[in-house]
C-alpha positions as CSV (number, residue, x, y, z in Angstrom):
1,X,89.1,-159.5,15.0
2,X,91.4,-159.7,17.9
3,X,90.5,-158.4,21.4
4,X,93.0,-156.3,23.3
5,X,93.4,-157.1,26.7
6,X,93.9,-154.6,29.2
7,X,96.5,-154.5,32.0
8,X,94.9,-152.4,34.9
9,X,97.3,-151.7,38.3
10,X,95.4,-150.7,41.6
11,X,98.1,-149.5,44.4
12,X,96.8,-148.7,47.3
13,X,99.0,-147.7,50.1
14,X,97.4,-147.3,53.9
15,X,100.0,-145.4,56.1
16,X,99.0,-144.8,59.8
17,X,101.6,-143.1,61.8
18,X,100.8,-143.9,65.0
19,X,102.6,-142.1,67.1
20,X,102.4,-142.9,70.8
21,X,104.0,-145.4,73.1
22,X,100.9,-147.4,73.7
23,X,99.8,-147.4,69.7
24,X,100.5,-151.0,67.8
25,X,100.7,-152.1,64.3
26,X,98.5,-153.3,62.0
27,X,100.1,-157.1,62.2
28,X,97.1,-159.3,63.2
29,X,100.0,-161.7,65.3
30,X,100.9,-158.5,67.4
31,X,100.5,-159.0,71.1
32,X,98.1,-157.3,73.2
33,X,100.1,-157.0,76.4
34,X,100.9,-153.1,77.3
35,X,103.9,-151.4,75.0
36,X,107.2,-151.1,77.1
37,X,109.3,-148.9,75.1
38,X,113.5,-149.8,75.5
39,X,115.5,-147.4,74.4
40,X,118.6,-149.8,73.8
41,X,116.5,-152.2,72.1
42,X,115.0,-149.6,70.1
43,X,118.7,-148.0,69.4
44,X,120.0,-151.7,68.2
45,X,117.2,-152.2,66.2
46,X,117.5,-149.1,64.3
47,X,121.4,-150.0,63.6
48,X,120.0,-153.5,62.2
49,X,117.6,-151.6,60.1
50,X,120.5,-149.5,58.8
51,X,123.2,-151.7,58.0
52,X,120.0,-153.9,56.2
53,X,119.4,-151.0,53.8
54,X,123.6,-150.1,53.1
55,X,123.1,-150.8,48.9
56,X,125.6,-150.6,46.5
57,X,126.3,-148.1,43.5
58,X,123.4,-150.3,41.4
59,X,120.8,-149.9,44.2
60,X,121.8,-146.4,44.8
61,X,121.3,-145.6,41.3
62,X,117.4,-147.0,41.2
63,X,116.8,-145.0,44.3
64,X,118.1,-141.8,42.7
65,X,115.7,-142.8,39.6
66,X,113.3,-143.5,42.3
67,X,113.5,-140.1,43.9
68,X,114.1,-138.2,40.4
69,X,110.2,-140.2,39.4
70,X,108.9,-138.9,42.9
71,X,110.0,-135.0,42.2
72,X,108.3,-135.4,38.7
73,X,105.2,-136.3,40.3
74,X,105.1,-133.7,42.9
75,X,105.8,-131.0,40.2
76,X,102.8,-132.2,38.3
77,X,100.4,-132.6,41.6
78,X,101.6,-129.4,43.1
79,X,100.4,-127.3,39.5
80,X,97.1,-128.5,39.7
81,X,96.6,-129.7,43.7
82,X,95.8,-126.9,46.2
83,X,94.8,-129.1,48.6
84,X,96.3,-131.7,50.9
85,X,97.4,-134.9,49.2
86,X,99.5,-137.7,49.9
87,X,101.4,-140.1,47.2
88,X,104.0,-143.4,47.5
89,X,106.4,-143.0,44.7
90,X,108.4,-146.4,45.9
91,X,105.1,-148.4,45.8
92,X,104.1,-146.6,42.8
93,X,107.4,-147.1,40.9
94,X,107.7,-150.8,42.0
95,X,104.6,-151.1,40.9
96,X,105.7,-149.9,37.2
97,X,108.5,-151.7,37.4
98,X,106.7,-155.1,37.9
99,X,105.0,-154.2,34.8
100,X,108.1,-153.1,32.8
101,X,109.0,-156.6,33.4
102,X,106.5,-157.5,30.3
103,X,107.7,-154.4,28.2
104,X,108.7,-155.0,24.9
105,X,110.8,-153.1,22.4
106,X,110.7,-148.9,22.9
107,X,108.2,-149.2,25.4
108,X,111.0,-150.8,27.4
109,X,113.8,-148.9,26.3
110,X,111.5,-145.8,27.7
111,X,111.1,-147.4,30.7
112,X,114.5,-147.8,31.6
113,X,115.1,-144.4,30.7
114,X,113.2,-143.4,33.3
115,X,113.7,-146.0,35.8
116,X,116.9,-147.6,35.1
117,X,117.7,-151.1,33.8
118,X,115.3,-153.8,34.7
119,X,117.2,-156.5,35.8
120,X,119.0,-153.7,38.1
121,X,115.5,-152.7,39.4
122,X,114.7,-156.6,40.1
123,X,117.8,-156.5,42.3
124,X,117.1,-154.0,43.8
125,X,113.4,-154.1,44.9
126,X,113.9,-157.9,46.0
127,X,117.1,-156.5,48.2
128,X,114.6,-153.5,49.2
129,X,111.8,-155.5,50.3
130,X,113.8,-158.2,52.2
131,X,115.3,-155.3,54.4
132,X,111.5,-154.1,55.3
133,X,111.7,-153.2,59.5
134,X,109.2,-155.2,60.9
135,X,109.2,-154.7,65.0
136,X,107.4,-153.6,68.2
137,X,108.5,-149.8,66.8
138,X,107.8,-149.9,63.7
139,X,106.5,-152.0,60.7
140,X,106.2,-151.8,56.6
141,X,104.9,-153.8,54.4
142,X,104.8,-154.2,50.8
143,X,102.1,-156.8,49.1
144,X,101.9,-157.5,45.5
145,X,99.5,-159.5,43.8
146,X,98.6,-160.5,40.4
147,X,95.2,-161.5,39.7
148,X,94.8,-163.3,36.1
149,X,91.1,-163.0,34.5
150,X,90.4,-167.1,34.0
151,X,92.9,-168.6,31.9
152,X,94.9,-165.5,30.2
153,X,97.8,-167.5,29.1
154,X,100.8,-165.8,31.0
155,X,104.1,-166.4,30.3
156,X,106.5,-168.2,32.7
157,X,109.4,-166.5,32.0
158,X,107.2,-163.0,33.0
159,X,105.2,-165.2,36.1
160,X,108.7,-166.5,37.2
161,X,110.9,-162.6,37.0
162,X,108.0,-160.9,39.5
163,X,107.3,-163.8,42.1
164,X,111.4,-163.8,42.7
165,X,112.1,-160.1,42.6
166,X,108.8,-158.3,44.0
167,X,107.2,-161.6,45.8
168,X,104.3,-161.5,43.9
169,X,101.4,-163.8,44.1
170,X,99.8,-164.9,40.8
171,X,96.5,-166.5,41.1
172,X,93.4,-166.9,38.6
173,X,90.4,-165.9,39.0
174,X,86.8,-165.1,37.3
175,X,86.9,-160.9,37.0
176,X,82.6,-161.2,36.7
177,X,82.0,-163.0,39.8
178,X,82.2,-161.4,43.6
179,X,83.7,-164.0,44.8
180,X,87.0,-163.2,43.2
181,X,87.1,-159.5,44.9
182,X,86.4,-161.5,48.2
183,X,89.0,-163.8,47.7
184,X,91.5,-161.3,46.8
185,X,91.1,-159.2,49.7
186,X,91.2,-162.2,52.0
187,X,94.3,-162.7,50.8
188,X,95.6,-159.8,51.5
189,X,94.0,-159.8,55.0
190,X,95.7,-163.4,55.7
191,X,99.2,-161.6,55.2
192,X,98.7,-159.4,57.9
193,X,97.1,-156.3,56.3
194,X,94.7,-154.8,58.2
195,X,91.5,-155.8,58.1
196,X,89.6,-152.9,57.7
197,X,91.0,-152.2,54.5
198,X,89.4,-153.5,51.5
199,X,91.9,-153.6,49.1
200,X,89.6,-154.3,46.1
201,X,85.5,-153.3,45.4
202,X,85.5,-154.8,41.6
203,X,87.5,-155.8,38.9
204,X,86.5,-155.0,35.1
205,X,85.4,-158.1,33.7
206,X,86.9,-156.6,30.5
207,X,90.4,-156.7,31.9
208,X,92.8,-159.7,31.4
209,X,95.1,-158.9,34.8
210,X,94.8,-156.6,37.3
211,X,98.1,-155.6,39.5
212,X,97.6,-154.8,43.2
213,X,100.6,-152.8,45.0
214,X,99.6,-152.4,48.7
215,X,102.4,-150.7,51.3
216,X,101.2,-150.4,54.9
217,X,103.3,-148.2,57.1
218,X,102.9,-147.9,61.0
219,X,105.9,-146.8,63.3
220,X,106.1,-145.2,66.6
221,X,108.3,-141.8,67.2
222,X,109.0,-140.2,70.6
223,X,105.2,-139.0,71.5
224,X,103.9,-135.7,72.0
225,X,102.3,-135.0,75.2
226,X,98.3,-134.6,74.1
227,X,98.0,-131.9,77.3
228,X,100.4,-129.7,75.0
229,X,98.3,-130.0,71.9
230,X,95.9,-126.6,71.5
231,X,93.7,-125.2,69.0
232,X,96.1,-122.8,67.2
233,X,95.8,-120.6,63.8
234,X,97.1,-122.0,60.7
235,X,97.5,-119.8,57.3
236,X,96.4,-121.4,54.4
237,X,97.6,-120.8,50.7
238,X,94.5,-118.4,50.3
239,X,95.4,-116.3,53.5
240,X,92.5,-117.5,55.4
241,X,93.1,-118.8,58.8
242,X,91.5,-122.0,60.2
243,X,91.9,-123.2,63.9
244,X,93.1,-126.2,64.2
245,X,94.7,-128.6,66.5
246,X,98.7,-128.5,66.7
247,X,100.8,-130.3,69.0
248,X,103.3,-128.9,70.6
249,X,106.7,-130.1,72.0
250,X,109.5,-127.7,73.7
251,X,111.8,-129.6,74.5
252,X,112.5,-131.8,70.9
253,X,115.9,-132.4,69.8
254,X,116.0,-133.3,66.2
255,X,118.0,-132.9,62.9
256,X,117.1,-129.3,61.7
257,X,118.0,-127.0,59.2
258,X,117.5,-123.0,58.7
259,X,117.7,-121.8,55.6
260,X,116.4,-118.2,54.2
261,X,113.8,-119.5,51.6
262,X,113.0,-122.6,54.4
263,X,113.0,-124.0,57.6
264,X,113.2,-128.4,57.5
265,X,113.3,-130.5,60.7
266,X,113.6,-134.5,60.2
267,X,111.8,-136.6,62.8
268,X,112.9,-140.1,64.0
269,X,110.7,-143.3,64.2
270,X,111.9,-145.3,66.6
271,X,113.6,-149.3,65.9
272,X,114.6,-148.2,62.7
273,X,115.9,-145.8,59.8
274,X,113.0,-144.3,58.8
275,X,112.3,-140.7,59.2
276,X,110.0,-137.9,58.5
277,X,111.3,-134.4,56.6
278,X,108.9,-131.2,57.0
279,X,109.7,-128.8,54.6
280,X,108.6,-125.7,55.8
281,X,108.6,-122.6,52.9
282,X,109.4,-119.0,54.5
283,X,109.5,-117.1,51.5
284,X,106.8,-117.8,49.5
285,X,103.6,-120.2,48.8
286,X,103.9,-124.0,49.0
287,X,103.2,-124.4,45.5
288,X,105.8,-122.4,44.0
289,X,108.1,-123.9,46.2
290,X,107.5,-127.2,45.8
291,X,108.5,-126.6,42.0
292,X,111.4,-125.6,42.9
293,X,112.4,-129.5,45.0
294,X,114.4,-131.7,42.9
295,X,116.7,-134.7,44.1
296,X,119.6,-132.5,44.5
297,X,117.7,-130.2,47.1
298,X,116.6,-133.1,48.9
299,X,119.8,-134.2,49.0
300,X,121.5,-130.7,50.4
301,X,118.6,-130.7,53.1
302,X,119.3,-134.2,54.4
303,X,123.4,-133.3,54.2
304,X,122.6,-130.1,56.0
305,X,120.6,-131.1,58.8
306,X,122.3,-130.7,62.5
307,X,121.1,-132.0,65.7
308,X,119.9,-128.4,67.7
309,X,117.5,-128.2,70.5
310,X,114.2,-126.8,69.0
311,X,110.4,-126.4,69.9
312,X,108.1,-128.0,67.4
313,X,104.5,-127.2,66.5
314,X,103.1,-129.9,64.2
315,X,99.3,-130.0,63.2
316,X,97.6,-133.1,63.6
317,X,96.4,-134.2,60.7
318,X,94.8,-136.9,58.5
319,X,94.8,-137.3,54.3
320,X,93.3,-139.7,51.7
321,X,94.0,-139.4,47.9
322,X,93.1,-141.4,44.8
323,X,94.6,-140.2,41.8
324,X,94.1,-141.4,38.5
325,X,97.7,-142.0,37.4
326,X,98.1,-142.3,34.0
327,X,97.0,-138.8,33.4
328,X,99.7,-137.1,35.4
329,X,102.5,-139.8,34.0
330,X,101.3,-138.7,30.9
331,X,102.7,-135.2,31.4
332,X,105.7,-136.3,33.7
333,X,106.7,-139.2,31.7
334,X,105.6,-138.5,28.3
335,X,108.3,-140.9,26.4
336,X,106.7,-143.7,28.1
337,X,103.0,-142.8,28.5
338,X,102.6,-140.3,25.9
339,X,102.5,-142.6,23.3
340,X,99.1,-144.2,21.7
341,X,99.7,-148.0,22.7
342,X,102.1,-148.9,25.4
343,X,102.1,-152.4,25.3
344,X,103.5,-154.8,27.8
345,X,103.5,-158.3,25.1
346,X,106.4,-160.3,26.7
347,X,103.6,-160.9,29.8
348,X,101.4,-162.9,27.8
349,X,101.7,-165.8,25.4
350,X,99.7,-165.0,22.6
351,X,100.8,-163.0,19.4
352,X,97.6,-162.0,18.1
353,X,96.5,-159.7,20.9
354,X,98.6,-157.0,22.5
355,X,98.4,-156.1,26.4
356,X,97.7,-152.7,27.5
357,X,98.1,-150.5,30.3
358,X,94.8,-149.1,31.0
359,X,95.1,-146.9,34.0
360,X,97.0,-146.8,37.1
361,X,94.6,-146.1,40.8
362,X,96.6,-144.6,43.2
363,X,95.1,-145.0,46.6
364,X,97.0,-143.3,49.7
365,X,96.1,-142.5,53.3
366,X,98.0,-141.3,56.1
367,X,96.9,-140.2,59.9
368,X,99.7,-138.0,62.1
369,X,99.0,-138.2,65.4
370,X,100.1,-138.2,69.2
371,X,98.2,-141.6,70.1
372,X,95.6,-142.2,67.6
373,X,92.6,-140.5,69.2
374,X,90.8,-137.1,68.1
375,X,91.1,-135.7,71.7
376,X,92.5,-132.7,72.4
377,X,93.3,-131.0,75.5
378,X,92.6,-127.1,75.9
379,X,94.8,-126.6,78.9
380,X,97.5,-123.5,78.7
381,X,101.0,-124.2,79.5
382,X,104.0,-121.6,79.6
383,X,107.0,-122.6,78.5
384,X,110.8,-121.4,79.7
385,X,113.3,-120.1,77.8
386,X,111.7,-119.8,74.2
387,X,113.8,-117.2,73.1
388,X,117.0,-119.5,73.6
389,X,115.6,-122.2,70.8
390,X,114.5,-122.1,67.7
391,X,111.1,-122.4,66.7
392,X,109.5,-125.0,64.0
393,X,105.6,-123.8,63.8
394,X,104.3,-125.6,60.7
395,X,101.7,-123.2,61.1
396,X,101.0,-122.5,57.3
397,X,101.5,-125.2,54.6
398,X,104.2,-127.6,54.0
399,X,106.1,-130.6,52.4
400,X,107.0,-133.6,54.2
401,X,108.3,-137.1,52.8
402,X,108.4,-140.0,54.9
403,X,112.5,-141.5,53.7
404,X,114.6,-144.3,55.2
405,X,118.0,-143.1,56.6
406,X,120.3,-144.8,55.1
407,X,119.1,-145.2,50.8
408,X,117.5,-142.0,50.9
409,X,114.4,-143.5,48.9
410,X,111.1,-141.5,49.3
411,X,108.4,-143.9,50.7
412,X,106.0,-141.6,50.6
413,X,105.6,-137.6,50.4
414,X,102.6,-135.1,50.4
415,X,101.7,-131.5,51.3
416,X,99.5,-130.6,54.2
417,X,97.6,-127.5,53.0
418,X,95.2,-127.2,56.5
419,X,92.6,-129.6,55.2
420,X,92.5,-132.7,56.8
421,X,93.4,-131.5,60.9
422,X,92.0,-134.1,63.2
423,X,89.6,-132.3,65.9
């Protein structure tokens, strides 16, 4: 009787925004000396980083698909989620489409039904990826790697398509033994990840291949002042209020948006194009709300947002989630992982077993904060002329997504529900 391998993915994604002028990334070669933030080199940077990620009508078409898979996700998290969470719908989808590099027959023609045609995806993740910022300001960085269990006979055509588009490394190794998980997350360590995160506990021995999609995210935005950040009431979905710290700037001038049913302010990272969106409901619940977000809404916020003087309150915050995948695909994308078998054949060479996709762990972090410490100062300040700005208190839950500039494509997205405030 023929066994039937099993394809496993693991994506974890560690985002840390730190945001202070003296925080650093996670890149082991970073130097210790004191940050000196310039403002000219910051504003060139960010131009570079712009211009880097101008696509054409293919690439802008596997963002939209991108975007489209990310709204289908939140719609499914936010029915049964009423808590914080936090997901990566690029890493997630690259991910995928590393694996829809091996699909065969409908399971491919579902695929690209979802995501768009493969070889455009290829293009387009290897353009993505190259155009990653890397600076003093701000850093991202996508890893993928392709552990093989022994000597499952991959095919070259399959080996060769994901190590040119999505830079992965494919490297053998024996799923029973410890010293495989060690030498995996070494690896991983070696190419600047941080070292704290462990990428890996165990593989299944049972497994032929096991995917790993990691993003790390750290970038630096014009700092709140921590003497400004109080303990404050925050509304949750279940009209409780909790006390928790919010920081506070008066005098912020960002991209921002009023709306009846919302408020939305978009928040800069310095050196670069990416930016934060808070999505702030007026009208009714987060969860509702967030129902109602498709691509076209995220699009009219971004092409409504003006520059305005504003004061911001924005909790400080911290949230982990691990979500099973496959389960929630199956609902959002049941024409590909609805079906009994969805086999991924044309990744190995051997016609008497077919390759599976088993499950999909979806690790994600992120930490929003003024300088990276838990401190808080309890000191009042009065503030002048309040009435002559408007006000952005997320002081009740909210959306944000974490998008570059110029491609629009949603890194990562979550809802902060109150749980999670760093004391």
């Amino acid at each position: 009787m023929a066994i039937r391998i099993t394809f496993i993915i693991v994506i974890l994604l560690s985002l840390g925004l730190l945001v202070s002028c003296n925080s650093g990334n996670s890149n082991k070669n970073a130097s210790d000396k004191p940050f000196k933030f310039d403002q000219a080199l910051a504003d060139s940077l960010g131009k570079k980083h712009f211009e880097a990620l101008a696509l054409d009508s293919a690439d802008r078409h596997c963002v939209d698909k991108v975007n489209e898979f990310a709204f289908s996700l939140l719609h499914q998290i936010a029915i049964d989620k009423d808590s914080s969470f936090v997901v990566a719908p690029l890493s997630l989808a690259s991910a995928i489409a590393v694996a829809a590099n091996g699909a065969v027959g409908a399971v491919r023609d579902s695929l690209e039904q979802v995501f768009g045609s493969i070889i455009n995806a290829n293009a387009f993740y290897k353009k993505y990826m190259a155009a990653l910022h890397h600076s003093e300001y701000s850093d991202c960085l996508i890893l993928n790697y392709l552990a093989v269990n022994k000597d499952a006979p991959i095919l070259d055509a399959f080996s060769h398509a994901v190590s040119t588009s999505y830079n992965v490394c494919v490297k053998n190794h024996d799923f029973a033994s410890k010293k495989a998980v060690n030498q995996i997350n070494d690896w991983f360590h070696e190419q600047s990840l941080d070292d704290k995160i462990r990428v890996v506990e165990k593989l299944d021995p049972k497994s032929s291949l096991c995917l790993i999609n990691t993003l790390e995210f750290n970038a630096l935005w014009p700092p709140f002042n921590e003497k400004n950040t109080h303990l404050k009431a925050f509304e949750t979905a279940w009209e409780e209020y909790l006390k928790i710290p919010i920081m506070h700037n008066s005098e912020a001038s960002l991209p921002y948006v009023d709306r009846e049913e919302f408020q939305a302010v978009s928040m800069p990272y310095y050196g670069s194009c990416y930016r934060m969106l808070i999505v702030l409901p007026k009208t009714e619940k987060l969860a509702p709300f967030s129902q109602t977000m498709t691509l076209e809404s995220f699009h009219e916020i971004l092409d409504s947002l003006k520059p305005v003087g504003l004061i911001l309150n924005l909790p400080r915050f911290k949230c982990e989630s691990d979500f099973l995948m496959m389960k929630l695909l199956k609902k959002s994308l049941p024409s590909v992982f609805n079906q009994k078998n969805v086999y991924f054949n044309a990744i190995v060479d051997d016609p008497f077993n077919s390759l599976e996709l088993k499950e999909i762990d979806h690790k994600t972090s992120i930490e929003v904060n003024e300088k990276g410490t838990k401190a808080f100062s309890v000191t009042e300040e009065s503030f002048v002329s309040i009435s002559m700005k408007p006000e952005f208190i997320a002081n009740h839950p909210f959306l944000y997504f974490i998008y570059d500039e110029a491609s629009r494509a949603i890194l990562l997205m979550g809802e902060f529900c109150g749980d999670g405030a760093i004391f």
